[in-house]
C-alpha positions as CSV (number, residue, x, y, z in Angstrom):
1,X,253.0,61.9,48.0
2,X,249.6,62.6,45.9
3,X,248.0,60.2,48.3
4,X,248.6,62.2,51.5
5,X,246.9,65.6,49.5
6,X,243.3,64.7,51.2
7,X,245.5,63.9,54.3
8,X,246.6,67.4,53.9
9,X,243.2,69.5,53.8
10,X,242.0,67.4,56.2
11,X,244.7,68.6,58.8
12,X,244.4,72.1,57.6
13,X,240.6,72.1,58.3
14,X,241.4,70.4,61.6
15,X,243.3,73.1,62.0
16,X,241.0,75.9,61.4
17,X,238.2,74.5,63.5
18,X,241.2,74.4,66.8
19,X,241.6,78.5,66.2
20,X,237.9,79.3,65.6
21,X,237.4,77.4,69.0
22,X,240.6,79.5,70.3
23,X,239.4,82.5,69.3
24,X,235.9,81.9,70.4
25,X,237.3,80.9,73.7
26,X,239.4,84.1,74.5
27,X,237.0,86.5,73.0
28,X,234.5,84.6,75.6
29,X,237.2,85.5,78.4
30,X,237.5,88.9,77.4
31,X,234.4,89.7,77.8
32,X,234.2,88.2,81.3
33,X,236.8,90.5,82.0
34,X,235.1,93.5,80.9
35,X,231.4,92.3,82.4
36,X,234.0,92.2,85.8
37,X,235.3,95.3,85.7
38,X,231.1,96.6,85.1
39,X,229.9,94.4,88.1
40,X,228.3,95.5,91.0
41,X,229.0,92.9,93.4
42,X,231.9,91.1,94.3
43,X,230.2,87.3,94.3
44,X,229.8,88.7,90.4
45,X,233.1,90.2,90.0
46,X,234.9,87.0,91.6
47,X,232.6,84.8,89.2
48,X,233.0,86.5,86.3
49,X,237.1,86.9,87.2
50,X,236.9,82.4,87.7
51,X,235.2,82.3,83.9
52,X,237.5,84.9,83.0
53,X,240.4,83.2,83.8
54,X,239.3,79.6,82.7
55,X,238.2,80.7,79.4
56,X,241.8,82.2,78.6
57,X,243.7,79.5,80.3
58,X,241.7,77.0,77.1
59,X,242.1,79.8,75.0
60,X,245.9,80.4,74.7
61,X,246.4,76.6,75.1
62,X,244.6,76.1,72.0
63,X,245.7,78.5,70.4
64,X,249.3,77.5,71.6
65,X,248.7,73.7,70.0
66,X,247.4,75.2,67.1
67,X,249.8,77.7,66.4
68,X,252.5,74.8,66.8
69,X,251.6,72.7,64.3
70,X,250.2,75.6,61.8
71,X,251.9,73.7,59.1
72,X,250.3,70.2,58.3
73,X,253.5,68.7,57.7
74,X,254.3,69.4,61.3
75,X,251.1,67.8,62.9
76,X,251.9,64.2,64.4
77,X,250.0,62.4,62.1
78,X,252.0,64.1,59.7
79,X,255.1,63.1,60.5
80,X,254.2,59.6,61.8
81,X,252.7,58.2,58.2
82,X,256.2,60.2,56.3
83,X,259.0,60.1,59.1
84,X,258.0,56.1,60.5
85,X,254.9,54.6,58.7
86,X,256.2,51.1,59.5
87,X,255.3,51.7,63.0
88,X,251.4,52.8,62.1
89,X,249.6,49.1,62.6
90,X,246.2,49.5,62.7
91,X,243.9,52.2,61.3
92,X,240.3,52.9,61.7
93,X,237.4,55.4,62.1
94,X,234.9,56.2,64.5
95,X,231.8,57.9,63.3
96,X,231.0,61.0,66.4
97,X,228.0,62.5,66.2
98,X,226.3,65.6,68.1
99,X,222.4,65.4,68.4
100,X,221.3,67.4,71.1
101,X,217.2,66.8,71.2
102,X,217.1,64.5,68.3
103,X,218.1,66.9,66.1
104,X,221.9,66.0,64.3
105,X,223.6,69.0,64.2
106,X,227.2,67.5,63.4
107,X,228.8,64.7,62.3
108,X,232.2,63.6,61.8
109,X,235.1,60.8,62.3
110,X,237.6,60.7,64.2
111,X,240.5,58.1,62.6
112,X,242.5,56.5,64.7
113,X,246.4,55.4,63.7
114,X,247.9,52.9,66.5
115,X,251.3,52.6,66.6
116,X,253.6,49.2,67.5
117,X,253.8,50.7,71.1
118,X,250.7,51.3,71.4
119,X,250.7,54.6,71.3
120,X,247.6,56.2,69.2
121,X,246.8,59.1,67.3
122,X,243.7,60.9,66.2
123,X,242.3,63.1,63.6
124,X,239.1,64.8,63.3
125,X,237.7,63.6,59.7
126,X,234.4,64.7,57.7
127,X,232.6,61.6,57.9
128,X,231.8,61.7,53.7
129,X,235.8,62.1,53.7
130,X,236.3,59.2,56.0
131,X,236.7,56.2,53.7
132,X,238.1,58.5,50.8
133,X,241.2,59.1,53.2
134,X,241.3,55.5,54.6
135,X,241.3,54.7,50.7
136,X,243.8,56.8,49.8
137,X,246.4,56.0,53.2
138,X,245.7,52.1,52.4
139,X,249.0,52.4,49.5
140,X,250.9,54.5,51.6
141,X,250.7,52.2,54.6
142,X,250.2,48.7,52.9
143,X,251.5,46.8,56.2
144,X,249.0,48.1,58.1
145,X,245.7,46.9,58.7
146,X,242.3,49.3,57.8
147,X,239.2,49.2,59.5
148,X,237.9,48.2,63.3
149,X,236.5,45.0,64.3
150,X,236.5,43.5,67.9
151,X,239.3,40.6,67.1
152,X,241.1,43.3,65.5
153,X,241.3,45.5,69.3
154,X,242.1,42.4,70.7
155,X,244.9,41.6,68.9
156,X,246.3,45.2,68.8
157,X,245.5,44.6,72.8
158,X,247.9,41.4,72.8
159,X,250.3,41.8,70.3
160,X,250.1,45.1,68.1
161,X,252.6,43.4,65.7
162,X,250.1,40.7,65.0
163,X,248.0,43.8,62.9
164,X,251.5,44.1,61.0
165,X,252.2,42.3,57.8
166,X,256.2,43.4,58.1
């Protein structure tokens, strides 16, 4: 399984980024609840307790779906290309990029993995990583086809078997 070993750190940094944004998140609600308890007014208090409450509802979920697949041989992906790689069909990436004012300040892929029911999944990729992990997945799922084009998403639309070479 040498090939999956980018596979691997890129799930583990996927990983990271979900409990930095967890963490962030209910640090964020804790101090709604503090700024709360120090308010004044009750239009502040009942704001600040709505923020509050949002903020740790994302928080623990996050942190929940993180904390569930801490191990990268438990994430979905994971288990979908080593458990039942015959029913991965069609895989492809998306370049997603952030550029508030003009100014990029992130960039990354998101790679897609349809499945024979078509079903997807997704995984957040650095886009320099992007081809080396479609690269290295090609010999681990040789029946499937790499790479997007529009006849491609409209055969996985009729027939996702027709993206199949088994």
């Amino acid at each position: 399984m040498h090939n999956l070993h980018l596979l691997e750190h890129i799930l583990i940094r996927e990983r990271n980024l979900k409990l930095l944004a967890a963490t962030i998140l209910l640090v964020g609600g804790l101090a709604f609840v503090v700024l709360m308890c120090f308010s004044d007014t009750v239009k502040l208090s009942l704001v600040c307790a709505l923020a509050a409450l949002v903020l740790l509802v994302l928080g623990f979920k996050f942190l929940y779906e993180t904390l569930v697949v801490w191990q990268p041989h438990r994430h979905p992906v994971w288990l979908q290309i080593t458990k039942n790689p015959k029913q991965i069909v069609w895989v492809y990436s998306k370049d997603v990029q952030t550029s508030p004012y003009g100014l990029e300040v992130s960039g990354h892929a998101v790679m897609f993995f349809k499945l024979l029911d078509k079903s997807e999944l997704s995984i957040s990729v650095p886009r320099k990583q992007a081809h080396a992990l479609s690269e290295s997945l090609n010999p681990v799922l040789p029946h499937a086809t790499f790479g997007y084009t529009v006849e491609r998403a409209q055969w996985y639309v009729a027939d996702p078997a027709l993206l199949s070479d088994s």
